[in-house]
Each structure stands twice: as C-alpha cells, then as structure tokens.
N, C-alpha and C positions, 0 to 999 in steps of 0.2 A: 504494500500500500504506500503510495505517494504524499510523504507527509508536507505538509504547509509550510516555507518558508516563514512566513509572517506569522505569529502567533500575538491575539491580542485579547488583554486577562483585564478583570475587574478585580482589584486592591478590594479586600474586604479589610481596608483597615483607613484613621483620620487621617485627613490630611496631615503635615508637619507643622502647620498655624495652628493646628487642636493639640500637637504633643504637647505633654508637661514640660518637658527640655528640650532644647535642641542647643548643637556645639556646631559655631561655624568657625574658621581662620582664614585670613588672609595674609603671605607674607608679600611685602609691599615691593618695588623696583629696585629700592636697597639692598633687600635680603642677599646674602652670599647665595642661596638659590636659586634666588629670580633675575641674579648675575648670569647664572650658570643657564639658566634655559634661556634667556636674552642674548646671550654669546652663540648658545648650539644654534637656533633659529635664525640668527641674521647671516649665519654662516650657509648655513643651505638657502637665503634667500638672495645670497651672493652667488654664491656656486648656482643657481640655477638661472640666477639674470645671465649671467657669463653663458653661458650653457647653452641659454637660446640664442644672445647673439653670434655667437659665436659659429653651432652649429644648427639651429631653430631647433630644437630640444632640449628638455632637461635629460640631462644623463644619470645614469645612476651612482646617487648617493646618500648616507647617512651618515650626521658630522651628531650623532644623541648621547654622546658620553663628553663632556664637558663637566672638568674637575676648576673648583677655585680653592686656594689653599689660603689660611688666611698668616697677613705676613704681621710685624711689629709695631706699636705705633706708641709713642708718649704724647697723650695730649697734657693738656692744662690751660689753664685760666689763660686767656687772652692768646694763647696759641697753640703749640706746639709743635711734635717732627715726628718722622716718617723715620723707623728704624732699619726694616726689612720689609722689601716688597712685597704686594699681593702676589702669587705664583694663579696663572690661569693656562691649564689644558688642554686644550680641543682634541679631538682623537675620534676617531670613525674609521667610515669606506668609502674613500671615495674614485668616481674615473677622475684618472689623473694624465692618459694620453686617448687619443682617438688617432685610429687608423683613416687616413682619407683617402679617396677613391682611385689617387694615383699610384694609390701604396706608399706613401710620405707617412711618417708618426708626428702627430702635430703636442705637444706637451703642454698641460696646463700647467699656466702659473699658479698652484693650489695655494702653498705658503703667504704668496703676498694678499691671495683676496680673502684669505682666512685672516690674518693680522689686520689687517687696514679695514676691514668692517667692524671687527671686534672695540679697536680706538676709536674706531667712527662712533660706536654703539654709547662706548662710556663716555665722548666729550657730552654730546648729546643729552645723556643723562643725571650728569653728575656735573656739578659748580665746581666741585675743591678737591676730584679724581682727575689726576694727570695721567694718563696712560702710558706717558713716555719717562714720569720718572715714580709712579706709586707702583704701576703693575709689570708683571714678566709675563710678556704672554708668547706661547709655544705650543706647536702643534704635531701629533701623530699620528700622519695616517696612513692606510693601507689600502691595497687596491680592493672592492668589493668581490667576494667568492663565484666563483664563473657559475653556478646555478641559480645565484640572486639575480644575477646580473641577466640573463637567459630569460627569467621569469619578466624584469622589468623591461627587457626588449621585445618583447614579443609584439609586433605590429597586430591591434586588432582596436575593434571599434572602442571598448571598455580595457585599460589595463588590467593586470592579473594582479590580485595580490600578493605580494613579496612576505606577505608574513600569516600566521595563525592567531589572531589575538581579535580582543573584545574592544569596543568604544561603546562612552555610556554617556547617554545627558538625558538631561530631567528639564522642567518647566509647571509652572514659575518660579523665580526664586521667591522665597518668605524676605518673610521683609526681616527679619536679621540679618538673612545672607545680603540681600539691597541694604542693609545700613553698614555690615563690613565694608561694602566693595566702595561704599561711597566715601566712609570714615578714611579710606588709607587714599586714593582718589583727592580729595579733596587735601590732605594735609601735604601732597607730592604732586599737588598742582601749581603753575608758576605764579598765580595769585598769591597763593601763601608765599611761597619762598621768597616773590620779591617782599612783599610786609614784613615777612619775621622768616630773615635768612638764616637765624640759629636754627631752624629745625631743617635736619639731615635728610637722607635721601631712607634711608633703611628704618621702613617704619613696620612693623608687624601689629595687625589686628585681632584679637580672640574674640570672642563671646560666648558667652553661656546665656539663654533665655531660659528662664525658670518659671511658669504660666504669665505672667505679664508683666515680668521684671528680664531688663536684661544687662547684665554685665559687662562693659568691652574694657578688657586688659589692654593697653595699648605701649607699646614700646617705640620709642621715637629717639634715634641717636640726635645728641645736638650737640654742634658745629664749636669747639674750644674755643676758637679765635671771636668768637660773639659774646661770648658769656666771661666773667671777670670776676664770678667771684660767688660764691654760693648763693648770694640771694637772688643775682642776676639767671642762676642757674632753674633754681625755684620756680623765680618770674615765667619763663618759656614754659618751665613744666604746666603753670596754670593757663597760659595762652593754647598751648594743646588740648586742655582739658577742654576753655572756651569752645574753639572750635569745633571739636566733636561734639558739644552740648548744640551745639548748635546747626549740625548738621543731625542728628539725630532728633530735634525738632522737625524738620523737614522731612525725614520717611517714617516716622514714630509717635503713637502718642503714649504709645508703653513708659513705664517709668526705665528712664535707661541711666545706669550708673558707668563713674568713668574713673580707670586708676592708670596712673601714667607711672611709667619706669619706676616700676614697684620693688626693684631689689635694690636701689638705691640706699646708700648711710648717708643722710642729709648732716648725722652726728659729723662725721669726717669731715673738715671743714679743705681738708689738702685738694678735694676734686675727683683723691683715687677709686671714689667708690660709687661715682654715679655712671650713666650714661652719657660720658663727653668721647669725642672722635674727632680726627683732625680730618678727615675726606668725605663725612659722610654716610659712609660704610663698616658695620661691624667686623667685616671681612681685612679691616687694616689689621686687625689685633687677633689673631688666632680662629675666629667664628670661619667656618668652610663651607661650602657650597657643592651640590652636582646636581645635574640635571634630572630631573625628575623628581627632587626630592621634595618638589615644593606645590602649587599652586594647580589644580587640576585643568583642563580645557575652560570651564566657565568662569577661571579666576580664581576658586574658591578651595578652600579642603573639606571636605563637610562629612563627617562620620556619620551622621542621621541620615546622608541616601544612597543609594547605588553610588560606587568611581570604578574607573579603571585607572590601574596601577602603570599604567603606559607612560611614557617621555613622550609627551605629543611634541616637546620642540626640536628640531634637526633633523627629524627625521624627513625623507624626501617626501613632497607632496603634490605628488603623483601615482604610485602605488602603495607607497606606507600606509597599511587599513589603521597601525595603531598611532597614526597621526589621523588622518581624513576620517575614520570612523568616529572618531572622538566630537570631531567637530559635525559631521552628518546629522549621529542623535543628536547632539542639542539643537541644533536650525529643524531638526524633525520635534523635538518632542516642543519648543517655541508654535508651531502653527497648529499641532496638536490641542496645545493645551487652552487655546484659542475657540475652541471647540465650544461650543452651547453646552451645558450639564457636563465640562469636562473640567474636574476641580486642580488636577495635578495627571501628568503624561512624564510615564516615564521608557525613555528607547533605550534600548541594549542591542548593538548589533555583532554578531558571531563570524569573522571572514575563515576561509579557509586558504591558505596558501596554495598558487598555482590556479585559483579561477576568479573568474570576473568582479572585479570589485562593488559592481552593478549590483550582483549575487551574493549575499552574506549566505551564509550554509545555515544561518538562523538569523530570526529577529524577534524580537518581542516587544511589545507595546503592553506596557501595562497602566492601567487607568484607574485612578480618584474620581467618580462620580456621584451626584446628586441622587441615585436611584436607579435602582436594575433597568424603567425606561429610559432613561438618560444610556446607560451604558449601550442599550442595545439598540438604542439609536444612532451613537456615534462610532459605532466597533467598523463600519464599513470606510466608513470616511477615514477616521485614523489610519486605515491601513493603505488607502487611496492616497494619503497626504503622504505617508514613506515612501512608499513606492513612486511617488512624483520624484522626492530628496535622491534618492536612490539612484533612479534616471538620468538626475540633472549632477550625477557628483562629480563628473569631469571637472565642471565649473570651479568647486572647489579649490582645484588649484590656483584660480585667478586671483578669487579670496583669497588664499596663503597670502601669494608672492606681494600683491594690493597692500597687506595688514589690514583687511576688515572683517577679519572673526578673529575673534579671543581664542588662544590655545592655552592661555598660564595666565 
C-alpha cells in the first residue's frame, strides 16, 4: 500500500499562549555563536555569488563548521587593551577548481573570498571589532567527496538532496518569542547604539513566562571606554533595563520583569566583576563560538516546540534539505497558520538523500484548532499550501543569497 507523503494531524493539546510556562532564548549578533553562523553563511553567500558569475552556477559546497575561539582582553574604566586575538575557523567542502570545456583547470580563489567576506561581515557589524588587528581569521578546506558532489550535479528539473535530515518550523510565534526577538533587535539597533554607545554588540535574551508573568534575563556586554566608573556603569545597566520596559510595553501587557547582567559584584568597585569589554564581544575574553550552537532558522531557541538540530548556516543553498528544509517549514507553517480555525501549524519535513528535494520521503502538518470542524475543514488546504512551498522551493535559493529569510 502507497502511503501519503503529506500527513496532517490535529494536536489534541493548548496552544503555547495557554501553557503554564514557556522558555524562549535569543543569542543576539554579538554572541560568539551568532559570530560563528554569521561567518559560515556569508561565506557560502560568497562562494556562491563567485560561483554564478563566474560559471552561472552555484557549485558545490558547505563552509557549516565555523569555530571562534575566544582570545584575551583587559578592559577597564574609560578603556582598555586587547591581549590575545579572537582565533576564527572556517572549514568545510568546498569546489575549489572547475575543469573547463577546453580541458584548462581554472582554480578558485577560495582563501581570499572566505577572508574578505568574513572582515567584511564584522566591520559591518561591530563599532570597536577590528578584524585586522582583534581577530585571526583562517580557513580549512577540503575538496567535497565525489558522491556528494555527483548527487549535487545531477542536471534535472528539482535538485536531489545531498543529505538525510529533518527541517522544522512552526507558526505563530507567542508573543514571548515576539518580545525576545524584538528585546535583543531593538537594543542592537543603530538607534540605540548611536544614543547610548556603551551598550555592546553581544546581547543574549532569556525568558521564562510563568501564566502571565514573564521574566527576561538579559545580558548586554558594555563598551569600557564609555563607562568611568561604577556608577557610570550602573547608569547603562538601568538604560537597558528602560528600554526593554519599554519595548515590552509595545508587544505585552503581561507583567514583564527585567534583570540585567545579573552575575555582576557591583561590591567590587575595580570593574573586574561586571560585564565591561573593550570590542563589544564576549568572545575577546575566553567565551567560544560554533556554528550551530546557537539561534534556530526562526531566530529563536525555544524548548516548548518542535527544532531541528541542523546548522542551517553554510551550508549550500541549493541542495542542502538541512538548510532549505528549515527555512520551507517555517514560510509553510506562516500561511498555514493563517488558516481560518487554524490556532498554531506546525511542518516537519523528512528528505531522503539522492531524491528530489521537491519530495521529502515525509511530511507532516500538525494543527492547533478551534474544533474537530475547524480541523476538518482546513486539513485539505494545509496540505495544498505545502505542496504549493514544496513546488516553489527552487526559489528559495534566491531568498538565501537576497538575505530575506531568517536562518539564525
């Protein structure tokens, strides 16, 4: 018997707005993580511009193992210095020559578009990261294994998948997960930083919602060379606090509480025990990074839903199901849940290595509904609207290479 690819289930359980608790995180553009999948991703969004102009195709590659090690740093009141450099890794598969049709080997410059996007990435992102004299950045790569590479050549209407793995996204976010993604957003917006340029790049969000109380821990490195002296230091810590109060005004009327760089000894009057940093980044002082350890496809880490455990960044975004699947369900489970009597849509999609990526070997749709007729009025159309995403996932890649889907 021919079973269903699409399977789509009615959740007999509340929404996540009805849990007692829920735990969301965000680690913010700072993070030595969000370093680390920021570096993997601009690096295959290099490799793959080069790639088409070059030869009018992306070629195959994955640059998703990206290490930051974190280097030495003395801050202090009104400044400090840079001991030992940040150390940052790139390392993958990638093509690094192309045979052309005259039988000539044409050799990619791999080294230099891997390094010059990487500087590119952190002037960009960071005020008081010098690439050229805070980070070592260094790359290992290796050519990809002749049966990946077989898999991603193969000329036909839909690529093949290169790998056996799952992508997961959900819809809506609760509005904790929208008060995260706006709290760390908002405090690593250029708004703020021009107002109050003591507050760093590396900001991490928690929250705990407890029925209609919610927590957010918030960690915000701030900048030595601004602050002068503990009370100056204090001062920032309660400008942070404002602003989160304040932006949690705007997606909440929950009672939301706010505790900023909470392992701080405000006792120690020397500086050595708060949160100060001379670049920004907690990654100058020991704190390490790798790709995937952080920020799921929708932004977010959230233990209360379905994730996949995949590095959606680096990896090539053209066959890679455990980059494109990632991003599929969420753009599927978003028009889903969009649905009349549809409270929450959650897609899991199953690829199998070696066939159409068009074709996941599963998929499932599971739904939050108003009532068995609500479910069993929208079970056709859900599965109608995948199978649309599905269809259309070529496209995807334009997304990628563009930056207008979130991966981290």
């Amino acid at each position: 018997m021919t079973m269903s690819r699409i399977v789509v289930n009615r959740l007999e359980k509340r929404s996540i707005e009805n849990y007692p608790i829920e735990f969301v995180e965000r680690k913010g553009k700072g993070h030595p993580d969000y370093i680390a999948d920021s570096i993997a991703e601009v690096s295959s969004i290099a490799l793959s511009k080069y790639y088409l102009e070059q030869f009018g195709r992306i070629l195959h590659h994955n640059v998703d193992k990206v290490l930051v090690v974190g280097g030495q740093a003395m801050p202090e009141f009104g400044g400090g210095i840079i001991l030992a450099p940040i150390y940052v890794l790139i390392s993958g598969r990638v093509t690094t020559e192309v045979t052309l049709e005259n039988g000539k080997i044409e050799k990619i410059p791999v080294g230099p578009i891997l390094l010059e996007n990487a500087k590119k990435w952190i002037r960009e992102n960071f005020r008081f990261l010098d690439p050229e004299k805070h980070v070592v950045l260094d790359y290992r790569i290796g050519k990809g294994s002749a049966d990946l590479i077989s898999v991603f050549e193969r000329e036909k209407e839909f690529p093949h998948a290169n790998d056996t793995s799952l992508g997961v996204g959900y819809a809506p976010l609760s509005e904790t997960e929208r008060l995260v993604l706006k709290v760390e957003e908002t405090l690593n917006s250029k708004e703020i930083k021009d107002k109050f340029p003591a507050i760093g790049e590396d900001v991490k969000v928690m929250a705990v919602r407890q029925n209609n109380t919610i927590d957010l821990t918030v960690a915000v490195a701030v900048i030595s060379k601004f602050v002068h002296d503990i009370d100056e230091y204090i001062a920032v810590k309660e400008t942070v606090k404002e602003i989160v109060h304040k932006v949690a005004d705007q997606v909440t009327e929950r009672e939301v509480n706010v505790y900023v760089n909470t392992a701080d000894d405000i006792s120690d009057k020397s500086g050595r025990s708060i949160y100060l940093v001379v670049t920004g980044t907690s990654a100058e002082h020991g704190d390490d990074g790798q790709t995937g350890r952080g920020n799921r496809a929708n932004g977010l880490i959230t233990p209360m839903r379905p994730m996949s455990l995949e590095a959606t960044a680096g990896k090539n975004p053209v066959n890679h199901v455990g980059k494109i699947y990632n991003v599929v369900a969420n753009l599927a489970a978003k028009k889903i849940a969009s649905i009349d009597g549809v409270e929450e849509a959650y897609v899991t999609l199953l690829s199998q290595i070696g066939k159409p990526i068009n074709e996941p070997l599963r998929a499932s749709i599971d739904l939050v509904t108003n009532g068995d007729m609500a479910f069993n009025s929208v079970k056709y159309e859900a599965e109608a609207l995948l199978k649309e995403e599905l269809n259309n996932i070529t496209k995807i890649t334009d997304l990628i290479l563009e930056g207008r889907v979130s991966l981290f």
